[in-house]
C-alpha positions in Angstrom: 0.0 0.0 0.0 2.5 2.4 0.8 4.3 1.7 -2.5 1.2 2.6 -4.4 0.8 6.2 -2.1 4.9 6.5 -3.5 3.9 6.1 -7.3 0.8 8.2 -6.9 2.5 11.2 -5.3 5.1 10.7 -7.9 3.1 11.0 -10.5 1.2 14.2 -9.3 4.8 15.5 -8.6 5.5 14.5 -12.5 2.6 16.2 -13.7 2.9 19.5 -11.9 6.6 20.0 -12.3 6.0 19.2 -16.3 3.6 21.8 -16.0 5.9 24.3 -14.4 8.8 23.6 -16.3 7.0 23.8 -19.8 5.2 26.9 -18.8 7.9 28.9 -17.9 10.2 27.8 -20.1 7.9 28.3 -23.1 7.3 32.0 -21.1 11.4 32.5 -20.9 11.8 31.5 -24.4 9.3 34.3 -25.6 10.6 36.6 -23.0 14.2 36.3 -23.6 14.5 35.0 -27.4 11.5 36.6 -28.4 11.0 34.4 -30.9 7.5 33.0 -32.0 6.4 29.7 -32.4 3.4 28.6 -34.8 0.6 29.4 -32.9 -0.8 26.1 -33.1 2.2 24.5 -31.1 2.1 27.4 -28.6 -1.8 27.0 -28.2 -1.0 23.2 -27.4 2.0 23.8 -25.1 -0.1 25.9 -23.1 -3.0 24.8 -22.6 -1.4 21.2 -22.0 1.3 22.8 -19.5 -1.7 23.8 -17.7 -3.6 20.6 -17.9 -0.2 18.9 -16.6 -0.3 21.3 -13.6 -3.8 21.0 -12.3 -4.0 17.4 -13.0 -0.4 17.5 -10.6 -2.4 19.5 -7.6 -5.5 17.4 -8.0 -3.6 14.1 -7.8 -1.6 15.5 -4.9 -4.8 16.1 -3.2 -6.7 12.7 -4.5 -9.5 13.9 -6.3 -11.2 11.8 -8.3 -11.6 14.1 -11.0 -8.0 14.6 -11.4 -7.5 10.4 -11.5 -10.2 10.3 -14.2 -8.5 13.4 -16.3 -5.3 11.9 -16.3 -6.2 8.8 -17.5 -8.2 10.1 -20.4 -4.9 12.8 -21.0 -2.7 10.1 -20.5 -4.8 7.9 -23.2 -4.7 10.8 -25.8 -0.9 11.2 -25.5 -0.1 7.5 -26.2 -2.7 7.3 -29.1 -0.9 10.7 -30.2 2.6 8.7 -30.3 1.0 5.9 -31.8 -0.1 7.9 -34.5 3.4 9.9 -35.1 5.0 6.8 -34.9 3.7 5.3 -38.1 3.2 8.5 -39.6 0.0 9.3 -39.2 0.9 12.9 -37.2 3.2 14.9 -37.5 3.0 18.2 -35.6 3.8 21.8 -37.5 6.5 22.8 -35.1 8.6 21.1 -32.5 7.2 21.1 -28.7 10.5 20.6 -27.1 14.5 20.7 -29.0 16.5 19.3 -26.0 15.8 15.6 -26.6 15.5 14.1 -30.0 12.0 13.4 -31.1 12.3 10.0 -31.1 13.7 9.9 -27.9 10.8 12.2 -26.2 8.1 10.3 -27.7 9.4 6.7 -26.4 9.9 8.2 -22.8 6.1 10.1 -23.4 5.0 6.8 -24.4 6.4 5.2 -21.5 5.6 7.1 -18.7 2.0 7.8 -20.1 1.3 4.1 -20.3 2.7 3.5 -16.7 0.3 6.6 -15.5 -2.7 4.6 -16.8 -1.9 0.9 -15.2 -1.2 2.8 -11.7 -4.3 4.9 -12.1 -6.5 1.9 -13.0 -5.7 -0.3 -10.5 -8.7 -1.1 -8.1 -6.9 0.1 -5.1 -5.9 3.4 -6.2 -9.4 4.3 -6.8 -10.5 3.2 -3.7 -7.8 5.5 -2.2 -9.0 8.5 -4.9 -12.8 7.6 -3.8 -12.0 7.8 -0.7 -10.4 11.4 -0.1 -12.9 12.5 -2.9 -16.1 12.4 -0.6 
């Protein structure tokens, strides 16, 4: 049980400093560079940044909402890297330059797959059910 309260708060740590770290770095990049991306990518970054942060907070706190959100996000991503890996998708702009895309998408892959066994497991949503009420 107490490994499960580990991976859980992990995860919400995960998702809120992804948030953090894409938002302000996406802010720095305009600030400092001021350089533009396409507007589509920057729509996405943000309002996924975002996503990533309140989902982080909501896990944190185990609400219920916040279990079921992530999983749904977390099913999106790894249909999205399904899709870009047989070339299905391909996005306008890249998201993020410090890893090489293939590289980013296997860990995204990953990690988003992981999120949605953890999440689905019976006891962790007793445990979300339970602080929820």
């Amino acid at each position: 049980m107490k490994i499960n309260k580990f991976l859980v708060n992990i995860v919400g740590i995960i998702e809120l400093t992804i948030g953090l770290v894409t938002l302000s770095g996406h802010l720095i990049y305009f600030l400092v560079l001021e350089e533009f991306k396409p507007f589509n990518v920057l729509l996405f970054v943000l309002v996924t940044s975002m996503f990533s942060f309140l989902i982080g907070i909501g896990i944190l706190r185990r609400n219920e909402l916040a279990r079921v959100v992530l999983i749904i996000f977390s099913g999106y991503i790894v249909l999205t890297k399904i899709l870009i890996a047989f070339g299905l998708l391909e996005f306008a702009g890249d998201i993020v330059l410090i890893l090489p895309v293939r590289c980013k998408d296997l860990i995204s892959f990953c990690y988003h797959v992981f999120v949605i066994a953890i999440f689905m497991l019976p006891q962790i949503k007793r445990d979300f059910c339970f602080h929820s009420k």
